[in-house]
C-alpha positions in Angstrom: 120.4 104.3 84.4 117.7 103.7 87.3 115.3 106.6 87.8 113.2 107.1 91.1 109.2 106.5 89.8 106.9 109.1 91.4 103.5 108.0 92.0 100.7 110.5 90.6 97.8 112.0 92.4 95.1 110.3 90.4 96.7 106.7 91.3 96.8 107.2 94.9 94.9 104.7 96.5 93.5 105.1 100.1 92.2 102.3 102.5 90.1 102.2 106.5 92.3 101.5 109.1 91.0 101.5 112.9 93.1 101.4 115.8 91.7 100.6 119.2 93.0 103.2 121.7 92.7 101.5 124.9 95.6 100.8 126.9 98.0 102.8 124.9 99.9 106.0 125.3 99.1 108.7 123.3 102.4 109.2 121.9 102.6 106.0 120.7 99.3 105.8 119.8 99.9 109.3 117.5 102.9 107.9 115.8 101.2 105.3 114.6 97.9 107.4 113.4 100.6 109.7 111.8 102.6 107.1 109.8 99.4 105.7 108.4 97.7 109.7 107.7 100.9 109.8 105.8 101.4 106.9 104.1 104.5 105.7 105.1 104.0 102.6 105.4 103.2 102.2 102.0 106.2 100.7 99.2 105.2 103.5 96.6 105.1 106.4 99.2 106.0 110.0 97.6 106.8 112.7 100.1 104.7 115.3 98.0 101.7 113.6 97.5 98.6 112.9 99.8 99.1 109.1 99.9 97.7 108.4 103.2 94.8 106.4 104.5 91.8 107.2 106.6 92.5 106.1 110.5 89.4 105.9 113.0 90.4 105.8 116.4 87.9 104.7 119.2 87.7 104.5 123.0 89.9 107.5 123.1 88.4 108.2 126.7 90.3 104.7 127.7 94.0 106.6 126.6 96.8 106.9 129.2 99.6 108.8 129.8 102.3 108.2 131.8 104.0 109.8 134.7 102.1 112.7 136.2 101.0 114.1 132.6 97.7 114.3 133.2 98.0 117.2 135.4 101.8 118.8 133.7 100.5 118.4 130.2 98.7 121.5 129.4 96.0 122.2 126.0 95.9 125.9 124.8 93.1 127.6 122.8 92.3 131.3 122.2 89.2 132.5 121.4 90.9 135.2 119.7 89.8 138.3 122.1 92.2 140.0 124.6 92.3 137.9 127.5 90.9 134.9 125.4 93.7 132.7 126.1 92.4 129.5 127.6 94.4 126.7 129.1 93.1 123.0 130.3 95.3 119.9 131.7 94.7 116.7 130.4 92.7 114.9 133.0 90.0 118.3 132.1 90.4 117.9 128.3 89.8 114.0 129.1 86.1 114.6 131.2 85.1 116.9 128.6 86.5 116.0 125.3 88.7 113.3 125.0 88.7 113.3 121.1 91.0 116.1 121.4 93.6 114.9 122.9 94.6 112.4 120.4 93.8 114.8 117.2 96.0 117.5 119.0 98.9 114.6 119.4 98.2 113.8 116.0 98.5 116.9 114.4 101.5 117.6 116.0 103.3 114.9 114.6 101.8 115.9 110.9 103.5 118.1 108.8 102.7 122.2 108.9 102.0 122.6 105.4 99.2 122.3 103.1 99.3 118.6 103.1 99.6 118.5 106.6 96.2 119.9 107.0 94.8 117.9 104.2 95.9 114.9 106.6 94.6 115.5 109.3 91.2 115.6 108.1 91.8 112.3 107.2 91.6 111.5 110.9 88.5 110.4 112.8 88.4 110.1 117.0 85.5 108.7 118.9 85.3 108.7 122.3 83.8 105.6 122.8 84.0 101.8 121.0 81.2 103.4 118.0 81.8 104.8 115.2 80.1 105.3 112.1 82.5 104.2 109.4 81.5 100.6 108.9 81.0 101.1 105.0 84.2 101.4 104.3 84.8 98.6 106.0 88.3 99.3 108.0 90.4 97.1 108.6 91.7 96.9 112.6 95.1 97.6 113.4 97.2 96.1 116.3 100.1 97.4 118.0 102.1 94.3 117.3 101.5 94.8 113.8 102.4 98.2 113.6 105.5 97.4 115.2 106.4 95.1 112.6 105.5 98.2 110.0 108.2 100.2 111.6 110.8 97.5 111.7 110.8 96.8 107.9 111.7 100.3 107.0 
C-alpha cells in the first residue's frame, strides 16, 4: 500500500526568486508571485505547510493594465474613523505608491488564513529596478519560464 509523504516544517526549504515587472499585467504578474509565495511549483508541496519562497518584485511603477482599468479599478482603505473610508483609482495608487498595487493583487490571490498572511510577508515590491536583497542571491524569473511551470502541473 502507497501512502501520500508529508513534508515537515523543519525540512522546508525556501529560495530568492525575482521577477521583473515591466511589461506585464498585474494579474498575471500576481499569479505568478502567488504560485511561488505558495510553493506550488515545488514536487514535495503540502497544502498545510509554509513551503513557499521569497519573491522580489522590481520596477513595479513600469506595470500595466489593460483596458480602461486604470481609471475603473478602484483601491479601498479605512482609517478606521466614521467617514474614514478612502478610495483611489489605479493611475493615483500608481503616482503615489505603486508597490501597492501588486501586494494588494497578490494578496488577493493568497489564501485568508493564517498561512496566507504568513505568505505574504514573504513578498517584497520595489518601485524601481533596486532592491536590497542581493545576499540571498535570487535567482531571476522569466515569464516564459513560468509558463512552462504551469504547464507541467
Amino acid at each position: 500500500m502507497k501512502t501520500t509523504q508529508f513534508i515537515r516544517k523543519e525540512d522546508a526549504t525556501n529560495n530568492w526568486y525575482l521577477l521583473d515587472a515591466e511589461g506585464l499585467t498585474v494579474g498575471r504578474l500576481a499569479s505568478m508571485a502567488a504560485l511561488l509565495l505558495r510553493g506550488k511549483h515545488r514536487p514535495d508541496f503540502t497544502p498545510h505547510i509554509d513551503m513557499g519562497d521569497h519573491v522580489i518584485v522590481i520596477n513595479a511603477s513600469k506595470v500595466e493594465f489593460t483596458g480602461n482599468k486604470w481609471q475603473s479599478q478602484k483601491y479601498y482603505r479605512h482609517s478606521g474613523y466614521m467617514g474614514g473610508l478612502r478610495e483611489e483609482t489605479a493611475a493615483e495608487l500608481l503616482e503615489k505608491y505603486p508597490e501597492r498595487i501588486i501586494e494588494a493583487a497578490v494578496q488577493g490571490m493568497l489564501p485568508k488564513t493564517k498561512l496566507g498572511r504568513k505568505l505574504v510577508k514573504k513578498l517584497r515590491v520595489y518601485a524601481g529596478p533596486e532592491h536590497r536583497h542581493e545576499a540571498q542571491m535570487p535567482a531571476a524569473i522569466e515569464v516564459s519560464e513560468m509558463k512552462f511551470i504551469k504547464a507541467v502541473k
